[in-house]
C-alpha positions in Angstrom: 22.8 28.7 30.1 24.3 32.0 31.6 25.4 34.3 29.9 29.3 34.8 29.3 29.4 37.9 31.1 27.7 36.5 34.0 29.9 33.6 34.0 33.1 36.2 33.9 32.2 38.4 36.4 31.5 35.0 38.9 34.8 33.7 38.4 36.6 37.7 38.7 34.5 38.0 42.6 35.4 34.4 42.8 39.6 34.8 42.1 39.3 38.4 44.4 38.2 36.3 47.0 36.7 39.4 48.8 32.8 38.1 49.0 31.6 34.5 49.8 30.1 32.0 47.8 26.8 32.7 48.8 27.5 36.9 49.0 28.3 36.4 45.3 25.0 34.1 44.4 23.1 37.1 45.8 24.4 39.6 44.6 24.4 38.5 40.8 21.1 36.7 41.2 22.3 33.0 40.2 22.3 29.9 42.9 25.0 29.4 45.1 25.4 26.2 43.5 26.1 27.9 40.2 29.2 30.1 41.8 30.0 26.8 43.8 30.4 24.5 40.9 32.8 27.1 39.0 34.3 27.9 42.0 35.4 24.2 42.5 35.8 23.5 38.8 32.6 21.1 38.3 31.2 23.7 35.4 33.3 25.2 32.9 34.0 28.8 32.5 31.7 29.1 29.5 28.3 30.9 28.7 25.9 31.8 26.4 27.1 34.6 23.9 24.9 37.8 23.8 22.0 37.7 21.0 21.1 40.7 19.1 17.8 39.9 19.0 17.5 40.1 22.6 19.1 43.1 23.1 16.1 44.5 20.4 13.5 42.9 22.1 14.0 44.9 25.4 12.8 44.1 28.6 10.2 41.2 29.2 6.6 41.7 28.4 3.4 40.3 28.7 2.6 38.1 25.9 -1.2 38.8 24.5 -1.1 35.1 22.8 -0.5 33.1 26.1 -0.1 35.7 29.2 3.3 34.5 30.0 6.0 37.4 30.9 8.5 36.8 28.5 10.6 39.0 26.0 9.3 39.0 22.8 8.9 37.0 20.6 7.3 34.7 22.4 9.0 31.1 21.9 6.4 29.2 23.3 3.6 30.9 21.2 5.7 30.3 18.1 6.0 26.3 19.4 2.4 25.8 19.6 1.6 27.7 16.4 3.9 25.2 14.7 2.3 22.2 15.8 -1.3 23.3 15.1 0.2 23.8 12.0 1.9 20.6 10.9 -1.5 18.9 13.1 -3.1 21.0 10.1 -1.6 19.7 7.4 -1.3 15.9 8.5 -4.8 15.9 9.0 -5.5 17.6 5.4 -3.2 14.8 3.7 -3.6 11.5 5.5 -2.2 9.5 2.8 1.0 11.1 3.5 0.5 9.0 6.9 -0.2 5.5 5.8 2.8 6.1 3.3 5.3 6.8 6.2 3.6 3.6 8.6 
């Protein structure tokens, strides 16, 4: 999802009517079929609200768990660590499994 500021300053070039679709798409980095689809009316005028976290986290980073540029934390580091852990503890009480079969 985009964020809401993104999505405002789409629809503000969009009502100025000075740039073209695809001029706008550039310039903001999203696809032209993005600023097409709020331009016609297809996709709402709604976006993502700013996190704080991300504005903490700074600028994306390599990540030394899985090599992935992302900004930190890493979610997809934090996904697999979750399922090696409940792997872990099925594994360590399998009569929890038959119980739930």
């Amino acid at each position: 999802m985009l964020p809401i500021e993104l999505v405002r300053e789409i629809c503000r070039m969009l009502d100025e009517g000075e740039l073209s679709q695809r001029k706008i798409a550039a310039k903001l980095g999203v696809s032209r079929g993005t600023v097409g689809a709020l331009a016609t009316g297809r996709r709402g005028r709604y976006g993502r609200e700013p996190d704080a976290e991300q504005e903490i986290a700074g600028p994306p980073q390599r990540c030394g768990g899985c090599g992935m540029k992302v900004t930190m934390p890493c979610v997809y580091c934090r996904a697999v660590d979750y399922r090696l852990r409940k792997r872990t503890q099925a594994s360590a009480n399998p009569a929890a499994d038959r119980r739930a079969a």
